[in-house]
N, C-alpha and C positions, 0 to 999 in steps of 0.2 A: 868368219867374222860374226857370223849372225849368232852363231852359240856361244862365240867368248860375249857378247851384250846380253844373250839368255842365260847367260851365267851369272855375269856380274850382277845384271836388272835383278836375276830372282833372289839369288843366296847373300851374295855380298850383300847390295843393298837391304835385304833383314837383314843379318846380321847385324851390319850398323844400323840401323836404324832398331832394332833391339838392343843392341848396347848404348846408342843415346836414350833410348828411352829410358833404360834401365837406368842411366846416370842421373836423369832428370827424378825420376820416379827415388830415388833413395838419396840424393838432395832434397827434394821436398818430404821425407820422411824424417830425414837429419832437421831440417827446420823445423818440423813438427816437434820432435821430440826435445830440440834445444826450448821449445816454448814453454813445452808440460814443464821439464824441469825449471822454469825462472818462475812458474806458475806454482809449482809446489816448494821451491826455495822460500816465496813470499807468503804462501799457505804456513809453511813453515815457522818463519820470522814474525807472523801474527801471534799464529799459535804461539809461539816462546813469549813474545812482549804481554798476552793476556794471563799466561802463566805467572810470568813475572811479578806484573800486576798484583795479580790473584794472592799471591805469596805475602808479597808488601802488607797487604789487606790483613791477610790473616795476624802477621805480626804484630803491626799496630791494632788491631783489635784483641790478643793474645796480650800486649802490654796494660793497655785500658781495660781490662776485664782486672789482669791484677789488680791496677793502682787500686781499682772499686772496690777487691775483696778487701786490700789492704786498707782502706778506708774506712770499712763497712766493722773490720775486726775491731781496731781501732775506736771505731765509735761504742763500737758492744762491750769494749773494756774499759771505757771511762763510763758506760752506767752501768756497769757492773760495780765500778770502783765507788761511783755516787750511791748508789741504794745501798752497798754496805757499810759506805759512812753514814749513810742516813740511819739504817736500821742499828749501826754501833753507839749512837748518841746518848742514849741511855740505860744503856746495860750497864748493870753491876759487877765488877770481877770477882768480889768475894775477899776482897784486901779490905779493911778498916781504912786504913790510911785514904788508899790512891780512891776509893768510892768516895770520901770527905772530901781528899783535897777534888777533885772530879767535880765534887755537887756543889763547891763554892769556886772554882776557878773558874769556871765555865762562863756559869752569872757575869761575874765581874770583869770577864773578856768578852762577853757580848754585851755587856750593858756599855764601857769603855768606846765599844765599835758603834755601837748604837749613837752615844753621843760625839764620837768622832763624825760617824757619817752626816748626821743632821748638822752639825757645826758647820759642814763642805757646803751641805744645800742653803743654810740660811747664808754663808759665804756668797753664795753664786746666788741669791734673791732669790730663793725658793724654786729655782728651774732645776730640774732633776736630767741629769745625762743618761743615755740608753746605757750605761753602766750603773746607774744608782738603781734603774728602774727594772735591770738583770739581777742586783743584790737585794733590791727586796723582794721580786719574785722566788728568788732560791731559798730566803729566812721564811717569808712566808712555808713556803711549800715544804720547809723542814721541820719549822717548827707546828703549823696549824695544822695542813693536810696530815701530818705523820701522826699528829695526837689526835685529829678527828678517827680517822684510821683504827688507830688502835683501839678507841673507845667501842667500836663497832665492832671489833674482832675481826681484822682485815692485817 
């Protein structure tokens, strides 16, 4: 009897007691590793939403960089279009006719405007609107500036 208890006591009992172990020991290895993965799932799921993010970002600053070029072109072809009507106001074409009718229609469509616009401002008791005060900045600066200009050789 005492060797079937020297049996069981020594091998059996390792045994089991090595196979509990072992079931405890790769249960808490299983827990482990169930962790890392919820831990690199949420690593993960950052990482994606900051990406995301990131992308959004670039897009709308990818769309506002156009509107700006497209603005920027825009403004560069309306004075481009303004200095060469400026610079066309008194060139000659070399027709008789259209240089005559030219050097008297002109006068008499600015002078016309001239006394149209003063008529508005004595209308309104001499108060000039940030549009009257835009159209004589423009007459001035096409007609004064453009002929001081030229007298200088500029």
């Amino acid at each position: 009897m005492s060797a079937l208890f020297s049996f069981l006591g020594g091998s059996v009992f390792r045994m089991i007691w090595g196979e509990a172990s072992a079931y405890f020991t790769r249960k808490q290895e299983h827990a482990e590793e169930m962790a890392l993965l919820e831990l690199q799932e949420k690593i993960e799921d950052a990482r994606h939403e900051r990406n995301v993010a990131s992308m959004q970002l670039q897009h709308q600053l990818g769309i506002e960089t156009i509107q700006v070029q497209s603005e920027a072109a825009i403004s560069k072809s309306e004075v481009d279009a303004w200095s060469q009507a400026v610079a066309d106001v008194g060139r000659k074409t070399g027709i008789k006719f259209v240089d005559t009718w030219n050097g008297g229609i002109r006068p008499l469509l600015a002078s016309m405007a001239i006394v149209m616009v003063f008529a508005e401002i004595v209308a309104l008791g001499f108060m000039m609107t940030d549009w009257h005060k835009e159209l004589f900045g423009a007459v001035l600066g096409l007609y004064v500036a453009d002929r001081s200009l030229k007298h200088r050789g500029k």
